[in-house]
N, C-alpha and C positions, 0 to 999 in steps of 0.2 A: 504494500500500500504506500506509496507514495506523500509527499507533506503535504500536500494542497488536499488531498481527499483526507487524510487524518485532521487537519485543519476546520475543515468544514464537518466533520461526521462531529468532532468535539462543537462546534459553535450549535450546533441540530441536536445534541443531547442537551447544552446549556439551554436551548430554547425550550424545548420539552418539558425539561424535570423543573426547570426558574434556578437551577445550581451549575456553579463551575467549576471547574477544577481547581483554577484558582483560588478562586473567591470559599475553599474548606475552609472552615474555622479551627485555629489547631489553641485559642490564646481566650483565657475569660476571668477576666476581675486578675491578673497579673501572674494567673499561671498559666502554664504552656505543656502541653502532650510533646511527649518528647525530652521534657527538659532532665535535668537530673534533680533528686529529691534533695540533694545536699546546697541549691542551688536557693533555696526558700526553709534553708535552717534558723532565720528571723521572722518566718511568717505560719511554720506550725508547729506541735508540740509532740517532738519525735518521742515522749517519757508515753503516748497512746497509742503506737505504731503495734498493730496485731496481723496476723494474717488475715485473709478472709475465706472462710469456712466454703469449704469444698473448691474453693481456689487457692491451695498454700500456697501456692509461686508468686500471687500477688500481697501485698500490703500495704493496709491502712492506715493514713495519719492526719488525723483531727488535724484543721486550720488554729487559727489566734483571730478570735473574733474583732471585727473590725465595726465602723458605722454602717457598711453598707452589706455585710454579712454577719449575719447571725451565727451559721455552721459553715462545716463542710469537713469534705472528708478528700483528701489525697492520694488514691491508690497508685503505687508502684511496684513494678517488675523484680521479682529475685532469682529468675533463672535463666530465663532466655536473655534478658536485657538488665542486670541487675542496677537498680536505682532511678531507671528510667521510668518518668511518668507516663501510664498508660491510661487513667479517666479524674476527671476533676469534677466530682457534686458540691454541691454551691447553694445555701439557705439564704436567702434575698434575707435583709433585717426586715423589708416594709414585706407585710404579707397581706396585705392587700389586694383585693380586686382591680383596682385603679391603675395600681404599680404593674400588674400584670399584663392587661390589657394594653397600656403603654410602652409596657418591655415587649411584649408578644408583634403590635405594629413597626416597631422597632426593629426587631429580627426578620419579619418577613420585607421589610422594603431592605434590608441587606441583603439577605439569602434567598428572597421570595417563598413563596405557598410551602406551608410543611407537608411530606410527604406521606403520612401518616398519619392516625386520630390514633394514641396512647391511652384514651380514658374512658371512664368507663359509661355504658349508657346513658344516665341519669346526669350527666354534666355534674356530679359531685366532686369527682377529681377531672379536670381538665388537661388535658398533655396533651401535644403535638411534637411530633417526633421530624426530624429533616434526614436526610445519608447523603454523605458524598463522599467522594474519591480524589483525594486531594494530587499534587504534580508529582508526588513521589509515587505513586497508588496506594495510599496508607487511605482507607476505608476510616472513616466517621461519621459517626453518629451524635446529635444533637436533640437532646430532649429540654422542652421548656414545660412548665407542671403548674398548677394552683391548684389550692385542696385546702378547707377553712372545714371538714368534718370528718371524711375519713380517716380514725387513730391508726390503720394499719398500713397507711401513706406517711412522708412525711409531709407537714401541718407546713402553708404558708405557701411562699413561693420558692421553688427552687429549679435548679440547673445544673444537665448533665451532658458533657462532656466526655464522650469515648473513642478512641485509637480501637477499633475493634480487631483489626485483624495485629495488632499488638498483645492486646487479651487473649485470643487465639494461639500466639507465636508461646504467651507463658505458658498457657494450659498444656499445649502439648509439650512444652521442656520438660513440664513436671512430671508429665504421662511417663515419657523416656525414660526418667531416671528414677521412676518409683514404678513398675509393672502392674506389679499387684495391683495400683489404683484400678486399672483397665480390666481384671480377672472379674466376671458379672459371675454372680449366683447363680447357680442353676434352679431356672423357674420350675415348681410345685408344679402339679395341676389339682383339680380343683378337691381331688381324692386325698390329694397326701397334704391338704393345709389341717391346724387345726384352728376351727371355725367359732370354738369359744373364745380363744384369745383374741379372735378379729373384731368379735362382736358387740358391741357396748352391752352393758347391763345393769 
């Protein structure tokens, strides 16, 4: 394929999707996918850095609450990419409706139309999700969120931030060098369960 027809098929998927290659988001509120964790040892509080459960390769560490963030959580890479940031969630301080709607037109005349509805029927938690493929072809994802009632959400406004095929890149380092995570159970059928233990009572 030639540069003039790679040129134009990329300018006809920008038209399409409202996203460009370029135009990925890799940077929000002063962190960066990609960066190194050691690089923001003034902006979280590495004494909370844990794994995270059924992902050990990755780890999480609490921000330093600021005026314009309430939380947030930092995951980075410890196998494939160690210390390199692979997603950045992000609690808005204003949780507000107002702030959202605002922040939400805000991202779409950047990025344009998300490409996905995240939420659940009822508009109780609202999310819209965006994907693109940035000049390196490093795959992200962008989720923006409001939620004033759902406890099993987080409460308020936030924002996520993921390098997916980075996530991808840990998961399977750790597959490698721990096998056994990979070895499934072998499925029962429906003879050999026992059906008291399954069954509330």
């Amino acid at each position: 394929m030639n540069k003039k027809l790679l040129f134009l098929l990329l300018i006809g998927i920008c038209f399409v999707t409202g996203t460009c290659l370029a135009e990925a988001p890799s940077h929000v509120a002063g962190f960066k996918l990609g960066a190194d964790i050691s690089d923001y040892k003034d902006r979280v509080d590495m004494t909370t850095a844990r794994p995270i459960r059924y992902a050990e390769s990755i780890t999480e560490v609490e921000i330093i609450k600021s005026d314009l963030l309430a939380s947030g959580l930092i995951a980075y890479g410890t196998c494939a990419a160690p210390g390199k940031v692979v997603r950045i969630k992000l609690k808005y301080a204003d949780s507000g409706r107002d702030f959202y709607d605002n922040l939400l037109a805000r991202v779409e005349k950047k990025f344009g139309k998300p490409d996905e509805w995240r939420g659940d029927p009822f508009h109780i938690v609202i999310a819209w999700k965006w994907s693109f493929v940035d000049r390196f072809n490093n795959r992200i994802s962008l989720i923006l969120q409001h939620n004033k009632q759902d406890t099993d959400e987080k409460i308020g406004n936030s924002i996520k931030l993921t390098m997916t095929n980075a996530v991808d890149r840990e998961r399977q380092c750790y597959e490698k060098s721990h096998p056994e995570v990979r070895e499934s159970q072998p499925v029962k059928t429906p003879a050999q369960l026992d059906w008291d233990l399954l069954i509330p009572r």
